[in-house]
N, C-alpha and C positions, 0 to 999 in steps of 0.2 A: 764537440764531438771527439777529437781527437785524442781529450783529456780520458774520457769514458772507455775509448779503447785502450788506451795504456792500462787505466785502475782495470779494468776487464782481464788484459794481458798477466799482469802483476799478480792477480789475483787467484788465476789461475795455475800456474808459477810457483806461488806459494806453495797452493793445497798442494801440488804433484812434487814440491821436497817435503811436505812434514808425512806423506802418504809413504815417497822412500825412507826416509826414516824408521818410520812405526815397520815398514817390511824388512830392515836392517836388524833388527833385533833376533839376539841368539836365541836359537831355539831352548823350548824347557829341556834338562839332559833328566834321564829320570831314577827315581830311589828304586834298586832292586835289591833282595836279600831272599834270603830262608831262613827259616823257623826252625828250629831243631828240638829234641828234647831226645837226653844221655846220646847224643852226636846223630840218630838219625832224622829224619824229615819230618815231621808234625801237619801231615795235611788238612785243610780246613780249618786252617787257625785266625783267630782274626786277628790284623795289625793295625794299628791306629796310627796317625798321622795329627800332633796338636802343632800348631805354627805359635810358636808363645807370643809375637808380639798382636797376630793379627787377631787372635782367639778364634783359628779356625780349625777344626775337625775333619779329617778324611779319613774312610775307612775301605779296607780289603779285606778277602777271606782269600787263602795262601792256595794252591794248585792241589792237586795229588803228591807232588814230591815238596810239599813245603814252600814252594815261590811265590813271593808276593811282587808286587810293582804298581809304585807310585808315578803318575805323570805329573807333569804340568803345576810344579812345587815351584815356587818364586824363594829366592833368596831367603837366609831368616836361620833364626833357632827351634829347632826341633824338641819335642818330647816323643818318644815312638815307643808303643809299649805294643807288646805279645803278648794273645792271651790264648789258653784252650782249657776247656774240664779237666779237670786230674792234673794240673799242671801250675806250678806258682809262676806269676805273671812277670815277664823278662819287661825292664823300662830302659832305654838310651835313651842320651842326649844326642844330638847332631845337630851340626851346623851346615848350613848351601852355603859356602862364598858368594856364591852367583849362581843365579836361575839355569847354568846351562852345564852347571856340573853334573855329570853323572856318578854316581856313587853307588856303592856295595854292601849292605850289613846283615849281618849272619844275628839270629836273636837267640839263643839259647834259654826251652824251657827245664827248670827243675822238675821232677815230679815231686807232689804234695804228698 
């Protein structure tokens, strides 16, 4: 019996450090920019988010003055392309160090 409450104790012990842990983790910090096209704001544009190792897709459509923002981006290499009609499509690279960076990018369109 006494065996049963230890492994009991232990057990429970455990679960409540790997649960601190997992709540230890930094928050996502998130990708904000605008969109612009000849320097002013391009509303309703869409920005795309590709994560090149994980092959995954997020997409937004930018504010009234241009602003997009990405949450909840886990570490990784970026492709992020801008797009709108009348306009040649703006593509960066970017990089997260870490999930909890917050970052800024300005996409500048051409017009076509």
């Amino acid at each position: 019996m006494n065996r049963f409450l230890t492994l009991a104790i232990l057990l429970v012990c455990c679960g409540g450090l790997v649960q601190a842990e997992e709540a230890e983790l930094p928050a996502f910090g998130p990708l904000v920019g605008q969109v612009t096209g000849s320097e002013a704001p391009l509303s309703y544009s869409k920005v795309y988010v590709y994560h090149l190792s994980e092959q995954s897709l997020s997409k937004v459509v930018t504010d009234p003055d241009g602003n997009f923002r990405f949450d909840r981006l886990p570490a990784g290499l970026y492709k992020v392309i801008a797009f709108k009609d009348g306009f040649v499509p703006a593509i960066a690279l970017l990089t997260r160090s870490t999930r909890s960076a917050s970052q800024y990018l300005n996409l500048d369109l051409a017009e076509e």
